[in-house]
LOVOVO-501012 format. One record per residue: x, y, z of N, C-alpha, C, CB in turn; residue in three letters. Coordinates in steps of 0.001 Angstrom, whole numbers, plus 500000, padded with zeros to 6 digits. Each point is the difference from the previous one (the first is absolute). Glycine has a CB too. Layout:
<sedrens>
XYZXYZXYZXYZALA...
</sedrens>
This chain:
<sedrens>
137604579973085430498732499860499278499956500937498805498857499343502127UNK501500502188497644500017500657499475501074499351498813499009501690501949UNK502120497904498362501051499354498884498954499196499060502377499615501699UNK496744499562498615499343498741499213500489498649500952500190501227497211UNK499640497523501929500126498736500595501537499674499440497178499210500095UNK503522501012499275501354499705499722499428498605498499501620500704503354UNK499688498470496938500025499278498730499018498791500439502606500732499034UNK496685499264499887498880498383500152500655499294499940498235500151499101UNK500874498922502081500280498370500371499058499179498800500294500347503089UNK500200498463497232499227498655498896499040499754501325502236498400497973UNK496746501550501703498165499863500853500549498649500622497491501064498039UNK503159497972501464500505498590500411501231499368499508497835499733500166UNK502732499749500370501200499334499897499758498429499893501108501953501298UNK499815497122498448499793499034500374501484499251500182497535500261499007UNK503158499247502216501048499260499875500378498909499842500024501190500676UNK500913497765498958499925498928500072499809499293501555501193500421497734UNK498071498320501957499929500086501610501103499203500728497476500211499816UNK502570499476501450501010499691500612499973498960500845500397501933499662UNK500168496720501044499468499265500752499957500529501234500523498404498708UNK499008501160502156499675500502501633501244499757500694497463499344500177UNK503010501104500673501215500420500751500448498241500706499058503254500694UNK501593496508499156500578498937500461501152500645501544499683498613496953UNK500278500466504001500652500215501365501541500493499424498461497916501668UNK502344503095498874501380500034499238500847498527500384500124502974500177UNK500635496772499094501354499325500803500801500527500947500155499175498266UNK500466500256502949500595500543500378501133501230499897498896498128500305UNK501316502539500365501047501130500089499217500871498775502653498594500891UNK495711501829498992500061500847498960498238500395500325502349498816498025UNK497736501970501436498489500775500104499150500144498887500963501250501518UNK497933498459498440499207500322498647498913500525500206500771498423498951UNK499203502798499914499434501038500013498956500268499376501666500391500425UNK497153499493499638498732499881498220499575501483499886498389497291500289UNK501508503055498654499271501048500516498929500475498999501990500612501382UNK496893499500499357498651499940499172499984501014499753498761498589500707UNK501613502118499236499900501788499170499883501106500846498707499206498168UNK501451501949501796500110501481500866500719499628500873498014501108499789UNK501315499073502097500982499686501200499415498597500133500502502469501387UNK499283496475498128499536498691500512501018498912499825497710500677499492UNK502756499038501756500994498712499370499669498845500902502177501449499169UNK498299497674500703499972498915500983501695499142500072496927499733499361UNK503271500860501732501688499691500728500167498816500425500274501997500893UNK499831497396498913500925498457501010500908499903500250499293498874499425UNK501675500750501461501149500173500389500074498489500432500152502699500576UNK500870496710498954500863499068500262500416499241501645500627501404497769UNK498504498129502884499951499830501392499230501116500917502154498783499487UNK497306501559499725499151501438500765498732500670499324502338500683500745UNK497046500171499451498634500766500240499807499967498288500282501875502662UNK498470497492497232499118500690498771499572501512500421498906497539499257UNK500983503420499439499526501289500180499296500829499009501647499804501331UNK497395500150498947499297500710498663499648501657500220498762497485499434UNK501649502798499085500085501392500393498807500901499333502634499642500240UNK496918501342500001499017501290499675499207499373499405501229501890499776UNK498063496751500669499059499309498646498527500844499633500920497345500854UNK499066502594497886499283500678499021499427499163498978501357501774500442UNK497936497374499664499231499653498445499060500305499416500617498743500344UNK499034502140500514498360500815499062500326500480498902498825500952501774UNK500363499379497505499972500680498667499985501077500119499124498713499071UNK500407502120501614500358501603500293500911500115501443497472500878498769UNK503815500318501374500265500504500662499198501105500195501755498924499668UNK497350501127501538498456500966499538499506499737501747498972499249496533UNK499858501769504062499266499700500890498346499255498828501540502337502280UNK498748497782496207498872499675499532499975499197498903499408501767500901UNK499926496841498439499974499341499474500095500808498302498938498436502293UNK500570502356497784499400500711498492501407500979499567496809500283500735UNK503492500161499760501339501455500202501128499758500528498546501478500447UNK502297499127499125501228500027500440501221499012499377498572500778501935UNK502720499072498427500960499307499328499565498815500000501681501262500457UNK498623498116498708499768498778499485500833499003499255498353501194500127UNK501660497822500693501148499133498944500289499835498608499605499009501509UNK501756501443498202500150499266498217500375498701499836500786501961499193UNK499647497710502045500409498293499761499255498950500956502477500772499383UNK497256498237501120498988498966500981501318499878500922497880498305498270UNK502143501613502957500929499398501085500809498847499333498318500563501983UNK502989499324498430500973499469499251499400498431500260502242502001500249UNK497124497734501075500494498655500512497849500145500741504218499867500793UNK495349498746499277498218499834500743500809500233501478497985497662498309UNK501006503131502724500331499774501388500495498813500341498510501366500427UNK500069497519498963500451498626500693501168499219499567497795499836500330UNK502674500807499028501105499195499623501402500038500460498675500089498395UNK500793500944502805501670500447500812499958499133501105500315502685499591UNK501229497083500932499918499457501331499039500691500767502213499335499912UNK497621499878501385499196500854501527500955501102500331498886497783501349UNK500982503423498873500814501362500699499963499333501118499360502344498962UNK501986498160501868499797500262501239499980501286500167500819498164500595UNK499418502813498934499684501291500315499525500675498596501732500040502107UNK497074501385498003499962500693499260500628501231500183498405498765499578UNK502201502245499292500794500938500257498976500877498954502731498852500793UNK496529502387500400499655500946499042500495501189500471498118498888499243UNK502613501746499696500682501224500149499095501367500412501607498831498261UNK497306501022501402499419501641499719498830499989499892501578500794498883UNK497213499835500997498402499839499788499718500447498757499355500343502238UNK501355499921496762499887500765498672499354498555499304502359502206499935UNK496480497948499445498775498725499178501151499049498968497219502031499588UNK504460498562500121500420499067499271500920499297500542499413501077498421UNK500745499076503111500650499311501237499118499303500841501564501637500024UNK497333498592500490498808499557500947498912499705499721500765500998501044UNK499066497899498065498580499375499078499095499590501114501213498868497750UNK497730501822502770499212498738500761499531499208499669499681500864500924UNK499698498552497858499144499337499515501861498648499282496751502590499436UNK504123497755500658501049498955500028500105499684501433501302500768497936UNK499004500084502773499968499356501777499133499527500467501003501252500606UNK497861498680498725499209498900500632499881498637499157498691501908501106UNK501699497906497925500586498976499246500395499623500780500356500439498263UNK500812499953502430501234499363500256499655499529501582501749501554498176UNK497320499329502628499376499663500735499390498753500248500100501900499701UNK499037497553499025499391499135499899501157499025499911497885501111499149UNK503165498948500378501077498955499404500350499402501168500992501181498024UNK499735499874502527500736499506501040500530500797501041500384498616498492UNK498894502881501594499516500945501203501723499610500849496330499690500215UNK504835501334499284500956500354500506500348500919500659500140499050498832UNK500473501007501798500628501137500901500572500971498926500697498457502191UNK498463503204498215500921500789499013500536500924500590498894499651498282UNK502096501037501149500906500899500567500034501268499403501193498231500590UNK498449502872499554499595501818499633500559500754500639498069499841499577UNK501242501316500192500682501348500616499260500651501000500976500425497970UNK498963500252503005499194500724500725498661500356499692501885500574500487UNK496882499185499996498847500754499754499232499100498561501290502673501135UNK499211496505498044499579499241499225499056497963500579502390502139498586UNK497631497867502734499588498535500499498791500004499879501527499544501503UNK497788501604498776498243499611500069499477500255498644499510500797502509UNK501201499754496571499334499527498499500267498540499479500344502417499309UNK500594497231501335500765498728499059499064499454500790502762499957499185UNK496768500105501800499411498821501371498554499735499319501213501127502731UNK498273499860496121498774499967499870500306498741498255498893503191501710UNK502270496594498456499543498444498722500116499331500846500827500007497687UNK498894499500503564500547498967500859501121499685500519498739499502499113UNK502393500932500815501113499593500220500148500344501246500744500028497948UNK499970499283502897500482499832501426501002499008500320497937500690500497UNK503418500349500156500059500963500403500538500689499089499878499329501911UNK499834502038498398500893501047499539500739500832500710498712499881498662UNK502702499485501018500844501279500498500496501354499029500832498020501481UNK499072503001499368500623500981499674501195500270500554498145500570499546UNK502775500200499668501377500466500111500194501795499801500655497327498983UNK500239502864501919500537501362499779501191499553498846499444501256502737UNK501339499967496897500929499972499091501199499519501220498955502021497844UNK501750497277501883501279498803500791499548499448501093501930501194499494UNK496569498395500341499709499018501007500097498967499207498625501111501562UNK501916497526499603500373499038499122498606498826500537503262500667499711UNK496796498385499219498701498943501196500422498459499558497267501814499934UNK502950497523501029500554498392499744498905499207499331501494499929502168UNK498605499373497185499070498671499376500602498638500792499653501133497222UNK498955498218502912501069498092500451501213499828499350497969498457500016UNK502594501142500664501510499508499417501702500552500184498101499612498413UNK501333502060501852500762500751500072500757500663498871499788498872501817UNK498595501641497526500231501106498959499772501190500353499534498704498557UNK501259502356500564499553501151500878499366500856499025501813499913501798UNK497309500893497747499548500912499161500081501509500896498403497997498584UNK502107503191500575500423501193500475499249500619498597502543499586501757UNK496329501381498843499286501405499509500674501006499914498339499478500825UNK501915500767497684500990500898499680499316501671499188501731497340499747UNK498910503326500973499632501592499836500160500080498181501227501186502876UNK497757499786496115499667500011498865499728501563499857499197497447499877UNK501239502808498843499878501686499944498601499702499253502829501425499723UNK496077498278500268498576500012499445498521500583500602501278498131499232UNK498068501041500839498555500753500705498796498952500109500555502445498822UNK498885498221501886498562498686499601498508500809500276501506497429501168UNK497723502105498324498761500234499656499039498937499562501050501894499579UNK497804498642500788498638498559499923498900500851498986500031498626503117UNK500189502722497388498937501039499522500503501481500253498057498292500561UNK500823502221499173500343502046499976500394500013501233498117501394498553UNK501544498159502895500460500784501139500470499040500934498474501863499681UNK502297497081499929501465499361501379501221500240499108498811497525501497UNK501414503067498114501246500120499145501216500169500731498699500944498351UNK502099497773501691500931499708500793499970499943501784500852500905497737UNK497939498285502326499332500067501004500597498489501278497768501520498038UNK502428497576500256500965499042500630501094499768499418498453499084500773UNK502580499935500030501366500360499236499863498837498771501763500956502357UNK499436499251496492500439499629499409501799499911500217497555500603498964UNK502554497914500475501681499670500377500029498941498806500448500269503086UNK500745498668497048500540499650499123500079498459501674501313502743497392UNK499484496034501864500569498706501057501215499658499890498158499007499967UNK502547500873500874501208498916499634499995498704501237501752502251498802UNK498891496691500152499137498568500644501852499596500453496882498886497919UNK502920500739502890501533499110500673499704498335500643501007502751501033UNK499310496291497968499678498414500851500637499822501187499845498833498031UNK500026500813502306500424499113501301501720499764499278497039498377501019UNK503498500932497898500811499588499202500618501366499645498787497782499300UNK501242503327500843500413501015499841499790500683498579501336499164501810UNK497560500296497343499855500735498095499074500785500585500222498131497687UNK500498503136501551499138501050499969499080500882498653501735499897501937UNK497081500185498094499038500653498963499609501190500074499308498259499815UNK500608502585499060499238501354500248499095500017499128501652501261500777UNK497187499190499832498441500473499573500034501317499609498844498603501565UNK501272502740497708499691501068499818498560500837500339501744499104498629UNK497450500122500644498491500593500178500075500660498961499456500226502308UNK500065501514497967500307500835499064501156501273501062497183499333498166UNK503365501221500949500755501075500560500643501117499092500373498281501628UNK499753502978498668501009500886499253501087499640500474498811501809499619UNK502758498698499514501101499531500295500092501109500982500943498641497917UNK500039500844503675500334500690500889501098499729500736498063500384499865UNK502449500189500732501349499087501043499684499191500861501219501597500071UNK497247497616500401499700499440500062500710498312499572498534502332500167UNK501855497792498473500457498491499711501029500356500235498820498829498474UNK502157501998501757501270499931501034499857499340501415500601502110498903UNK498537498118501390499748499753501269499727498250500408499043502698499874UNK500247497365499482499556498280499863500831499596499915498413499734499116UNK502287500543499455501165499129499302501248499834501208499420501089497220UNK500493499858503825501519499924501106499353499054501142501299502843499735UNK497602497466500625499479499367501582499240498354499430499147503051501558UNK500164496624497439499425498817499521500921499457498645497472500876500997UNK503349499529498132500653499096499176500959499395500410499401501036498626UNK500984498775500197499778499714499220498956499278499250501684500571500793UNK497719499461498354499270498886499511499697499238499097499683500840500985UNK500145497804499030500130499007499113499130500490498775500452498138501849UNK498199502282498193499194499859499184499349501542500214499829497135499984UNK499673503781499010499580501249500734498581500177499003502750501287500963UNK495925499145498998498959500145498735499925501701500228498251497267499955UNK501949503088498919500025501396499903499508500563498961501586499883501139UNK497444500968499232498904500483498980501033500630498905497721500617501801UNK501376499470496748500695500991499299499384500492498710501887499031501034UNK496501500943499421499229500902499134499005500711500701500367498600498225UNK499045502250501149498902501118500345500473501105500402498609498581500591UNK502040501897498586501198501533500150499971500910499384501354499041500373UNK497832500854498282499821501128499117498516500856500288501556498528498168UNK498238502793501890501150501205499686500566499735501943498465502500497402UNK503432498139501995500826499767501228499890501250500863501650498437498782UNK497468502694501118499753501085500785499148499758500814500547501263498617UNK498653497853501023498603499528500877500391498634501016498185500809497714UNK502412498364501462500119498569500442501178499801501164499170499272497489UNK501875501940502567500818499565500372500406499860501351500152500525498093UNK498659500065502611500169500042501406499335498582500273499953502779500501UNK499324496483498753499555498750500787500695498566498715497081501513501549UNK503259499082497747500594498968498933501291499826499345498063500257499688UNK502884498550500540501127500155499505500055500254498073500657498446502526UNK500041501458497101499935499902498128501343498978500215499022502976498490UNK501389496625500575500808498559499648501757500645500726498230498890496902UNK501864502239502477501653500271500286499777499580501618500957502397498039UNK497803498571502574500537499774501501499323499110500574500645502015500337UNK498907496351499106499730498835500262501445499482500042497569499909499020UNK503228500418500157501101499324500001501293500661501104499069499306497365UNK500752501791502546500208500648501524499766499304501382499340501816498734UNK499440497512501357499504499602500806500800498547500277497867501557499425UNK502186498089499501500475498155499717501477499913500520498566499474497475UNK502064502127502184501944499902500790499590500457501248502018500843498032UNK496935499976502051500515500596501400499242499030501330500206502850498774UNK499090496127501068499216499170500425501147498859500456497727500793498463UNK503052498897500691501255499243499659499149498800499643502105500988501611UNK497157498895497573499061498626499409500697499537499116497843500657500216UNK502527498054500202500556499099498957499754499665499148500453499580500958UNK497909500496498789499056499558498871498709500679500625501166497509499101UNK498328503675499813498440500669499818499435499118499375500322502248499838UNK498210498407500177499098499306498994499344500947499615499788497965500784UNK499744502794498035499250500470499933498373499958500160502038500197499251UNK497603501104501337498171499777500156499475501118500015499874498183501325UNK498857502236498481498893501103500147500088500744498305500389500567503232UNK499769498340495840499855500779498691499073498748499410502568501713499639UNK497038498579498858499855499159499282498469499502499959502466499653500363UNK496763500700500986498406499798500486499137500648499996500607499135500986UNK499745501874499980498665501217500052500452501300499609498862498979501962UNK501277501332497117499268501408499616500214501130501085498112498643498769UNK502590502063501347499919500586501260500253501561500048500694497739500803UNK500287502599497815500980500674499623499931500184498283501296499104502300UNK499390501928497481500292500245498279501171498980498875499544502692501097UNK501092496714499766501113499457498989499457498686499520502090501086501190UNK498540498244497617499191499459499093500236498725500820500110501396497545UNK499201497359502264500293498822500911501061498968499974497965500352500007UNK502990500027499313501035499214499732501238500260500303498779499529498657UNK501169502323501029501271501152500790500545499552500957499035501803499671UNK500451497756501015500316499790501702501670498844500091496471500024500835UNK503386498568498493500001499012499363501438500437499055497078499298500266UNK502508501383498709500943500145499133500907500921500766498608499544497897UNK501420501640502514501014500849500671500845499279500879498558501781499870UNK500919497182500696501002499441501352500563498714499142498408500720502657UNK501144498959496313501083499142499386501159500781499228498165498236499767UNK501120503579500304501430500388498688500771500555501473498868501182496697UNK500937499026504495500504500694500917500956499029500834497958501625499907UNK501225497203500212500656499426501554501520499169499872497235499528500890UNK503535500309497660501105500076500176500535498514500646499622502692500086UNK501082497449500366500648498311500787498979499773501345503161500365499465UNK496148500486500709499285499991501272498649498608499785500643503229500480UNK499425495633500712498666498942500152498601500712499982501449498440501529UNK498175502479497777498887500200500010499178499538498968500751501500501200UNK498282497689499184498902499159499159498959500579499647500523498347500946UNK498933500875497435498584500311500357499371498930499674500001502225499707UNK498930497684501362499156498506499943499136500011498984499966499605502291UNK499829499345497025498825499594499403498866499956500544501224499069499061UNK497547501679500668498796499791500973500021498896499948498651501607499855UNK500727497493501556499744498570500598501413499283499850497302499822499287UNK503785500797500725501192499192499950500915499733501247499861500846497805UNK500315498161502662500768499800501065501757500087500215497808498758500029UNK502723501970500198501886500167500044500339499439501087500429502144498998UNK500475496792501148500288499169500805501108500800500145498901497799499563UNK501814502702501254501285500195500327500747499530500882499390501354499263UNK502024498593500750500873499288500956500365501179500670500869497917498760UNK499705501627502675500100500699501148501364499968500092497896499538501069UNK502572501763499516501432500243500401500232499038501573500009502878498640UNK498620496996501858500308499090501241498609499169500044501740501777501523UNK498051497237499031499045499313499778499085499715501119501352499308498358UNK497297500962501790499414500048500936498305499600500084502059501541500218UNK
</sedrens>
């Protein structure tokens, strides 16, 4: 606070827009992703999954204050397939929208999947059931998918006094067909993605944050910066990242584009993407499922 606000954002953005996610073709996964942690996953013979959805206009407990979008959600709610599962990583207002979960409630009231100590807030947009997960508890979906709650060097908070009261983690999704996905959430870099990367990878597809890092004395215990996003992307063994958690909210000092430009001058021969808000990446699968 004492530094200042860092480099100004544009009050609004506007992108080109994008058509609505079409089912993938076989042997391949497609990925949309409406901006920050929000995506919507389909997998190729297996589980729709929508992730950290967020479409409010403030990341905020308050309509008037707080971060606020520079750009509109890439993609309308209604315009996504039905989830079969929701994946919310964490209770932090730019991961756990209530006033989107009950949208989605109203839509089509899915089964979601969290972290410890987070069910009876989510329970209050309607949603039922809610499971919670420890870090490497795993939990099956119909069909014989498996989703595994993965340990995160971060924190969580609602207000001044639960601070880290419930957990925060990260997902990795395994079909029935054997493709595997990784969810990040938010996280500092840790040996942590060693860990994953040996007992759950390889993986086909991995979304890995890679903004809200500046200043790196403050940020760095709960936020990666781009070099060690890409750290994350070898040591994960992800065949293909995507980038996410830049480009939206305001959160941090670096200018809104940094994020973006560094990992295109950095990432080298390495599959790491960056999506177009509301843009869907169809990718092909090393195995098909």
């Amino acid at each position: 606070m004492l530094g200042g606000d860092g480099a100004r954002w544009p009050r609004r953005l506007t992108d080109p827009p994008h058509p609505p996610p079409a089912p993938p073709p076989p042997g391949h996964v497609a990925v949309t992703a409406i901006g920050h942690a929000s995506f919507c996953i389909a997998f190729s013979g297996g589980p729709v999954l929508l992730t950290d959805p967020v479409w409010s206009e403030r990341a905020s407990p308050f309509r008037f204050i707080g971060p606020r979008r520079a750009r509109p959600p890439g993609q309308q709610l209604e315009a996504l397939p039905r989830p079969d599962a929701v994946l919310v990583s964490h209770n932090h207002y730019d991961h756990l929208d209530l006033a989107t979960l009950r949208r989605i409630a109203r839509l089509w009231a899915p089964p979601v999947l969290t972290g410890l100590g987070n069910a009876a807030l989510i329970a209050r947009a309607g949603l039922d059931p809610v499971r919670e997960l420890d870090w490497w508890q795993t939990h099956r979906l119909p069909g014989g998918h498996h989703i595994t709650y993965l340990p995160m060097r971060h924190g969580s908070a609602r207000g001044l006094g639960d601070r880290c009261r419930a957990l925060w983690g990260g997902f990795a999704v395994e079909t029935s067909g054997g493709v595997r996905a990784f969810f990040c959430g938010d996280s500092a870099w840790g040996p942590h993605f060693a860990e994953i990367g040996e007992r759950l990878g390889p993986f086909d597809v991995a979304m890995v944050p890679i903004g809200a890092y500046d200043p790196r004395w403050f940020m760095r215990t709960v936020h990666m910066d781009v070099t060690e996003a890409l750290q994350a992307h070898h040591t994960l063994r992800a065949r293909t990242s995507i980038a996410m958690h830049f480009g939206v909210f305001k959160l941090t000092r670096e200018p809104i584009g940094e994020p973006a430009q560094r990992l295109i001058a950095l990432r080298g021969d390495a599959d790491f993407r960056i999506p177009a808000f509301g843009e869907t990446l169809t990718i092909p699968l090393s195995r098909s499922g």
